[in-house]
C-alpha atoms as one frame of an Amber mdcrd trajectory, in Angstrom:
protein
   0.000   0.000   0.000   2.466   2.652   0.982   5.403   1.544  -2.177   2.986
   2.008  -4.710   2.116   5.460  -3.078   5.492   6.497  -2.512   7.487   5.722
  -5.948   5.386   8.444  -7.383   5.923  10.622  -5.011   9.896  10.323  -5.406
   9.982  10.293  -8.735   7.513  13.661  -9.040  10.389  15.097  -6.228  12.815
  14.226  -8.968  14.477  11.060  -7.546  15.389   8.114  -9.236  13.776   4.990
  -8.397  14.679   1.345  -8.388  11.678  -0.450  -7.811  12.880  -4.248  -6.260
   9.955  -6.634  -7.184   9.642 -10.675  -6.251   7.635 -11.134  -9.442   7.300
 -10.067 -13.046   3.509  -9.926 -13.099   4.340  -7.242 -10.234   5.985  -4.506
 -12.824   2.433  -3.625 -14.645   1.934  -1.963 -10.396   4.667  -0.419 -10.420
   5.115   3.358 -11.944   6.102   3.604 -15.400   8.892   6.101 -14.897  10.564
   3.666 -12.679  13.642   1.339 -13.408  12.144  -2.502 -11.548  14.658  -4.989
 -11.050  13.548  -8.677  -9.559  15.212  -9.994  -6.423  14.581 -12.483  -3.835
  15.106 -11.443  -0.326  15.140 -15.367   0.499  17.529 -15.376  -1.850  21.009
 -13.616  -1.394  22.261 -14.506  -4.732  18.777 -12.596  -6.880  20.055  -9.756
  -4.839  23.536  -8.814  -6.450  23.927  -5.966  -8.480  20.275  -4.586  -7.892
  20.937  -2.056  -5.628  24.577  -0.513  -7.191  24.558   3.027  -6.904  21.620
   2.989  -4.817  22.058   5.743  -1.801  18.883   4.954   0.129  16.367   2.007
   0.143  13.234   1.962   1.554  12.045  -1.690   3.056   8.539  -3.117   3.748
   9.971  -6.906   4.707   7.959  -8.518   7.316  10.543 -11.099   8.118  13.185
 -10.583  10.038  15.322 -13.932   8.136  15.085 -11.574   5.415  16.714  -8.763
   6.816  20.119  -9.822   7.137  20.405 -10.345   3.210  18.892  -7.256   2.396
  21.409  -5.477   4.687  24.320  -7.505   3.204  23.295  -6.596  -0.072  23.000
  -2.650   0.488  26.371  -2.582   2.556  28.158  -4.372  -0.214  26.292  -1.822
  -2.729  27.386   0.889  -0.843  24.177   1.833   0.390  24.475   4.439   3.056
  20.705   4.704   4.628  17.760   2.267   5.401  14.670   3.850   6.014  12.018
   1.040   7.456   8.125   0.450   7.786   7.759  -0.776  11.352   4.498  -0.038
  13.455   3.293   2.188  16.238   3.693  -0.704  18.181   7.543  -1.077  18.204
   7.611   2.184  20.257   5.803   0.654  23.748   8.030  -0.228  26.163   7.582
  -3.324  26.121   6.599  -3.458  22.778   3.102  -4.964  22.142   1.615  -7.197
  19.586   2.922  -7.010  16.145   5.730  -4.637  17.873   7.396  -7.056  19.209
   9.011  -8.390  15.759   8.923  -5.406  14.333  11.024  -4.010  17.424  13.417
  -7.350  16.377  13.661  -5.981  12.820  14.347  -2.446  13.750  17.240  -3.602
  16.046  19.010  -5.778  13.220  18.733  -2.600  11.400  20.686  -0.517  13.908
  23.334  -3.382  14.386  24.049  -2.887  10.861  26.422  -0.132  10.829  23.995
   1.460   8.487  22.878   4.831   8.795  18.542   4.260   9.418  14.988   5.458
  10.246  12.210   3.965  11.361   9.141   4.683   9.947   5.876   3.399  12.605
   2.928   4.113  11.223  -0.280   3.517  13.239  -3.584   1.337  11.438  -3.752
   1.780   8.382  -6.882   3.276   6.931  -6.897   0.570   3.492  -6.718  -1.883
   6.143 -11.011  -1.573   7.058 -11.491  -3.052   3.050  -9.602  -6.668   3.493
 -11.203  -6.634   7.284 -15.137  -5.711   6.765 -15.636  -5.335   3.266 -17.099
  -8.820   3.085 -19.331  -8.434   5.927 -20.853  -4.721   4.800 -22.122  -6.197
   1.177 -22.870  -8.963   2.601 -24.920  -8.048   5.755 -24.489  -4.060   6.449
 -22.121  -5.631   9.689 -19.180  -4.982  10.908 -18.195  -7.420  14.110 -14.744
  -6.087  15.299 -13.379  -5.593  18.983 -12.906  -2.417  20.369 -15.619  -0.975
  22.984 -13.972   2.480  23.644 -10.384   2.985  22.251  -9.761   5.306  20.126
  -7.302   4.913  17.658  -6.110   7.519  14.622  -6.122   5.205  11.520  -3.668
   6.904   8.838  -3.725   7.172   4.649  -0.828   5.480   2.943  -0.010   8.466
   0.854   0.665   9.908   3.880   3.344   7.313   5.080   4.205   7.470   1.747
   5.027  11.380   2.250   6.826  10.918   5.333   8.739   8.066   3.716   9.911
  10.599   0.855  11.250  12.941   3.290  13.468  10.776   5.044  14.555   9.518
   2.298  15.794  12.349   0.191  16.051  15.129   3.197  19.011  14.678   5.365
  19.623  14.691   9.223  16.352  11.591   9.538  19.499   9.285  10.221  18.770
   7.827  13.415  15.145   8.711  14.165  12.004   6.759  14.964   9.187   8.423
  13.732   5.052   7.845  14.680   3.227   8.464  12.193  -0.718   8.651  12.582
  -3.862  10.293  11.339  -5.227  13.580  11.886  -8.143  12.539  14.391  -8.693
   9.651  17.044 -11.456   7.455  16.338 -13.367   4.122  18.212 -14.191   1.646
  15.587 -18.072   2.908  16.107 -16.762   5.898  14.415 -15.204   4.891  11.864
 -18.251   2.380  10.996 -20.169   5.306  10.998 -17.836   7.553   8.513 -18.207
   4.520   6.307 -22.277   4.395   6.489 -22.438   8.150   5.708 -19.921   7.673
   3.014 -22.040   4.747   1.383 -25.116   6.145   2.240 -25.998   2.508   4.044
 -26.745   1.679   7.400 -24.006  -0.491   8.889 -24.506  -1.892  12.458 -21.123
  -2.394  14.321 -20.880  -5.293  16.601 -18.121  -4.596  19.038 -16.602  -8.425
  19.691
């Protein structure tokens, strides 16, 4: 969601873009202007060459087995900085849920020797269509916990825009950023932005 909002973005900033892809069916997504290369980040040996003369590189890579080939491949590429989509979650101390391997990630990152940021974006707002879409056309429901938290559900494009400025701005080295919408909403509110918006009545069930 966010690297198919932020290649644009770089490349109307005037940046060149390497776009690393796992598949060729992928490079029809990807944004014409763009140079895509295909690499396997399970696979240390797809990686050579695909990041020479590459000064930054942005990551999305939810495994942490993957990180240490990515990182070998940027250092030996010259590479200087790794900026990184984590989550809100990383921050808590402890960190909490998905934070926990995220945290992991983040901390091979800093081993590296690397210079980085860490990008931790809070829920994403695309992420309501894979979770309740079904349920809406099917029966105007959505059944999803949360009673009275409040949470402040963020666009991609706007991770995206973050993700541009750490990338092409210096003095980001060595920051972890939070990066969240511009209001805090329950889930009852954001199931009701969604039956104004559709001009539907949708009950929430709060599981």
């Amino acid at each position: 969601h966010v690297g198919s909002q932020l290649v644009p973005q770089l490349l109307d900033a005037g940046a060149r873009v390497r776009a690393l892809i796992h598949s060729p069916a992928k490079k029809e997504l990807v944004d014409k202007r763009a140079e895509v290369v295909i690499g396997d980040l399970d696979k240390p040996d797809s990686l050579k060459g695909v990041m020479e003369g590459v000064s930054a590189v942005y990551t999305v890579t939810p495994a942490t087995s993957q990180l240490p080939n990515l990182l070998a491949a940027a250092k030996h590429a010259g590479v200087k900085h790794v900026v990184r989509q984590s989550t809100l979650e990383a921050g808590a101390v402890p960190p909490i849920g998905p934070g926990k391997w995220h945290r992991e990630s983040e901390k091979i990152i800093e081993a590296s020797g690397l210079a980085w940021t860490h990008l931790r974006p809070t829920m994403m707002m695309v992420n309501t269509i894979p979770w309740w879409a079904t349920s809406i056309q099917k029966e105007n429901t959505v059944s999803f916990p949360g009673g009275e938290g409040r949470i402040s559900p963020v666009d991609p494009r706007d991770i995206a825009a973050v993700a541009k400025v750490a990338l092409t701005v210096p003095g980001h080295e060595g920051h972890a950023y939070d990066v969240t919408g511009p209001e805090l909403l329950t889930i009852g509110d954001m199931v009701a932005t969604l039956s104004r918006t559709l001009g539907k009545s949708i009950r929430y069930v709060d599981i």
